[in-house]
N, C-alpha and C positions, 0 to 999 in steps of 0.2 A: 504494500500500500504506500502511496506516495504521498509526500508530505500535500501536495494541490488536491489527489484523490480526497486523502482527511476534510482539507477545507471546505471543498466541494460537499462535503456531510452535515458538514457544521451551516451551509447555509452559503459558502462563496463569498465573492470579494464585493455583493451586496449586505450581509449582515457583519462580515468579517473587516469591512471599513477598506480593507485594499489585497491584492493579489497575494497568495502566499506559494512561492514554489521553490524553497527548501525547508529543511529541517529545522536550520539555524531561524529563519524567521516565525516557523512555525511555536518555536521554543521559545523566541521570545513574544511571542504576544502571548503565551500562556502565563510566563512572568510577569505580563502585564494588567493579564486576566482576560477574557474572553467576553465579550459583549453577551449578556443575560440570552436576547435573541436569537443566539444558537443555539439554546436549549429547545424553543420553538422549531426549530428545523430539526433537530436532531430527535425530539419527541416526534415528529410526523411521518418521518422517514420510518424510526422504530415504532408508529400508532402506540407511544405510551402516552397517556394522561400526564400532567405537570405531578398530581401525588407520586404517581411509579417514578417518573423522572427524579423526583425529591431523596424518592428513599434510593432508588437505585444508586443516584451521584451521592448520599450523604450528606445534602442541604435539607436542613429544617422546612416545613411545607411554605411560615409564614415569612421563612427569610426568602424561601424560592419567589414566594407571590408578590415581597416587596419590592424585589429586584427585579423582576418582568416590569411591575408596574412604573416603576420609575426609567428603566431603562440605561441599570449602572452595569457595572462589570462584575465576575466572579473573580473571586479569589485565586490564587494562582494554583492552591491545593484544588480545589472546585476546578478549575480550567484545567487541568490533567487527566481528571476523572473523566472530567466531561471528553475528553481528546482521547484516551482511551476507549475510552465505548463507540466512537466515533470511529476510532480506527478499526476497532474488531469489526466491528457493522462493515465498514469497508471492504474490509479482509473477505467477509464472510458471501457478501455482494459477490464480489470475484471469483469464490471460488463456487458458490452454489448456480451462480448466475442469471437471478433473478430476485429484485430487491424487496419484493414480499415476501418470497420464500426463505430470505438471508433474516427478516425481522422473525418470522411465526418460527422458525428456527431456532433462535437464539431465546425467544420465549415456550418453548417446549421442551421438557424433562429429555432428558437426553442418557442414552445407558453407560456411553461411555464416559460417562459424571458421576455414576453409579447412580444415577434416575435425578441427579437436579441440574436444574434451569440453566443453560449456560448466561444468561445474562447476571441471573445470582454469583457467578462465578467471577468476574468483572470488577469487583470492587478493590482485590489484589491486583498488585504485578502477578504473582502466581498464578493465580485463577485465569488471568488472561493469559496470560500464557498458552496452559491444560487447553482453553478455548481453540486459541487459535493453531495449536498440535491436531484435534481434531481435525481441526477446519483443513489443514495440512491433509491431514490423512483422507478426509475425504475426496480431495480436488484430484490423489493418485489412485483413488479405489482399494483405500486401502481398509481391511473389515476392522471397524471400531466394535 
């Protein structure tokens, strides 16, 4: 997944404020924090509700609601999160090849998780990781 692919998730260089195509800029607007409005793209794309989006990134519902509202930034731990899931999504896009079947995917108990959700898995580095090995494994047929 490339660091423009990522942006492209979060919403592009309309919610993103300007173009992103490498790593190094990608990394730093997450230092800077991520415009709330990529949560909105990146909920749509996944069809989570702002509550799923809250719990799954680890923002509180009323700091998530006050920050859509106002239209500030996330924190740079929040903009990781949130850019992690973005990338898995991406990944997963890629490799299933079809971007409903990449979200109802990543929301559906999975065995090779030993039966839970790979999006629950997400909130580590580790967990993503496990995820996108899967994701790996499936794009060569390989039996998870």
């Amino acid at each position: 997944m490339t660091s423009a692919g990522i942006a492209e998730v979060l919403g592009g260089r309309r919610v993103l404020g300007r173009s992103i195509r490498t790593f190094a800029e990608l990394a730093e607007l997450i230092r800077k924090g991520l415009p709330s409005d990529a949560l909105i793209a990146l909920g749509e794309k996944l069809d989570l509700k702002n509550a799923a989006l809250s719990e799954k990134l680890g923002i509180r519902p009323r700091t998530l609601t006050r920050r859509l509202s106002r239209h500030s930034r996330l924190t740079a731990a929040e903009s990781d999160r949130t850019v992690r899931l973005a990338r898995v999504y991406g990944i997963a896009v890629e490799m299933i090849g079809n971007a409903d079947k990449a979200a109802e995917w990543l929301r559906t108990p999975n065995r090779a998780l030993a039966g839970a959700v790979p999006i629950d898995q997400l909130d580590t580095d580790l967990g993503s990781r496990e995820v996108e090995n899967i994701l790996g494994r499936i794009a060569y047929g390989v039996y998870s």
